[in-house]
ROKETOR-853985 format. One record per residue (C-alpha): residue number from 1; residue in one letter; x negated, y negated, z negated. Coordinates in pm, 1 decimal. Example, Ala and Ser with C-alpha at 12.3 -4.5 7.8 and 13.67 -1.06 7.14 Angstrom:
# ROKETOR-853985
 num residu        u        v        w
   1      A  -1230.0    450.0   -780.0
   2      S  -1367.0    106.0   -714.0
***
This chain:
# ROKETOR-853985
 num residu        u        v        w
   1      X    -77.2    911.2   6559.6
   2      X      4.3    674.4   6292.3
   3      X   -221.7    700.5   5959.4
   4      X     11.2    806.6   5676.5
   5      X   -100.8    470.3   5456.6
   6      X   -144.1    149.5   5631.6
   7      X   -402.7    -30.0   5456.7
   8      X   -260.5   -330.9   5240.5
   9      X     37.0    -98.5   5167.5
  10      X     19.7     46.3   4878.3
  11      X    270.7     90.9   4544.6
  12      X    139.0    280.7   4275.3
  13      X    -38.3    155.6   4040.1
  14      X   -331.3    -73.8   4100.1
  15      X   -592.9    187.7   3960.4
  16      X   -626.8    509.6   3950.9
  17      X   -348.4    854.2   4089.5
  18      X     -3.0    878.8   4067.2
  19      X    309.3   1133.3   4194.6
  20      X    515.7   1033.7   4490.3
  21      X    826.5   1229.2   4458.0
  22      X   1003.6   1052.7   4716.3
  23      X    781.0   1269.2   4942.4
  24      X    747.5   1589.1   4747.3
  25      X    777.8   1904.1   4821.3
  26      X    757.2   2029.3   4430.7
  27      X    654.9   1736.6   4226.3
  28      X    464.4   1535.8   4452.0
  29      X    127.1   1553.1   4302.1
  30      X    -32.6   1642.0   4677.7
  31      X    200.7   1343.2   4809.9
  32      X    101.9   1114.0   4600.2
  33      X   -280.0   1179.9   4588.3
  34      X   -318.2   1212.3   4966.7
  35      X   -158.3    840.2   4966.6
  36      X   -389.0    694.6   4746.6
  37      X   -695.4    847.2   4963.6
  38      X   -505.8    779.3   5271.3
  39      X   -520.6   1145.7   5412.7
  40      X   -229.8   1364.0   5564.3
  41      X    -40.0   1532.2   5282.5
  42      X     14.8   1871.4   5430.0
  43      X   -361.9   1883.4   5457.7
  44      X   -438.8   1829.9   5100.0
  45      X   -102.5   2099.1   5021.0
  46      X   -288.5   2326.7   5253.1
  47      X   -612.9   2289.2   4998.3
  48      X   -433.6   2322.6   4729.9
  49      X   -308.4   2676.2   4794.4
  50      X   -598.3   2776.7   4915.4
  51      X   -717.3   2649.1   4526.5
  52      X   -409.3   2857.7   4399.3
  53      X   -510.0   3183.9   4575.6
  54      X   -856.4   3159.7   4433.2
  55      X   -858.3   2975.9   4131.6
  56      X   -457.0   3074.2   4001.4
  57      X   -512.8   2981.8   3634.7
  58      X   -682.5   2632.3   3696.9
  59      X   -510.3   2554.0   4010.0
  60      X   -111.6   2565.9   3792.8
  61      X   -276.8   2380.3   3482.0
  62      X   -394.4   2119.5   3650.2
  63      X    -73.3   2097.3   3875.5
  64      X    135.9   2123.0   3589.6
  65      X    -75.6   1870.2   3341.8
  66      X    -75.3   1619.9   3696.8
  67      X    296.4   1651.2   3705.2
  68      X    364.2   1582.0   3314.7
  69      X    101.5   1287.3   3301.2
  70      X     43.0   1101.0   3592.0
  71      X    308.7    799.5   3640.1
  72      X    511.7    804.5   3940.1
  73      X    482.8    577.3   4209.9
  74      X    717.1    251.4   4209.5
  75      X    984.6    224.8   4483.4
  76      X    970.7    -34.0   4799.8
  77      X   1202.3   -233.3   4896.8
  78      X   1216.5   -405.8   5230.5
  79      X   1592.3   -451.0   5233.5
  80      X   1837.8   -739.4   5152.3
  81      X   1838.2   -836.2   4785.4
  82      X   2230.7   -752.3   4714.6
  83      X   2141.3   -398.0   4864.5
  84      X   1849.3   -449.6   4622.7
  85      X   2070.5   -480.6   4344.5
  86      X   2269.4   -253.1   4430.2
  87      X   2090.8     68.0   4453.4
  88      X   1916.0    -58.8   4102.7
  89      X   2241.2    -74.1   3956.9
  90      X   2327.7    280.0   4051.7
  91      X   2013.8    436.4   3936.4
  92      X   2028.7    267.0   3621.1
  93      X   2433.5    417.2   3587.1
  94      X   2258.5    761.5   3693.8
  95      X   2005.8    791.0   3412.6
  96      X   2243.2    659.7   3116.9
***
């Protein structure tokens, strides 16, 4: 079974957590953190309801605060450049 981060692949930012909503199942909080400590994600989702069953309150601020403040991780690409430009393009035309 292949780890879920090959090591020299990696970006987020150079320091510290970020979100990976390309993988998300909500906002990708769990996605993103399990990346940056190389784990499984469903693993660390699993923890984290187990933290929502026992600790509700905390578990949601934190999740929510997480989701609000940390940065989200910056897109790969391993493609041809004009595809490059392309898809660039036409996320640029869907956020205007």
């Amino acid at each position: 079974m292949k780890p879920y981060r090959v090591h020299g692949e990696h970006s987020g930012p150079p320091f510290g957590l970020y979100r990976d909503p390309e993988t998300a199942v909500i906002f990708g909080i769990c996605s993103g953190l399990a990346n940056r400590l190389g784990i499984n994600p469903w693993g660390l989702r699993v923890l984290a309801l187990i933290a929502l069953v026992f600790f509700t309150a905390a578990t949601v601020t934190a999740y929510l605060l997480s989701a609000l403040l940390l940065p989200r991780r910056r897109l790969l690409w391993r493609g041809r450049q004009s595809e490059r430009d392309f898809w660039r393009a036409a996320a640029r035309e869907a956020s205007d």
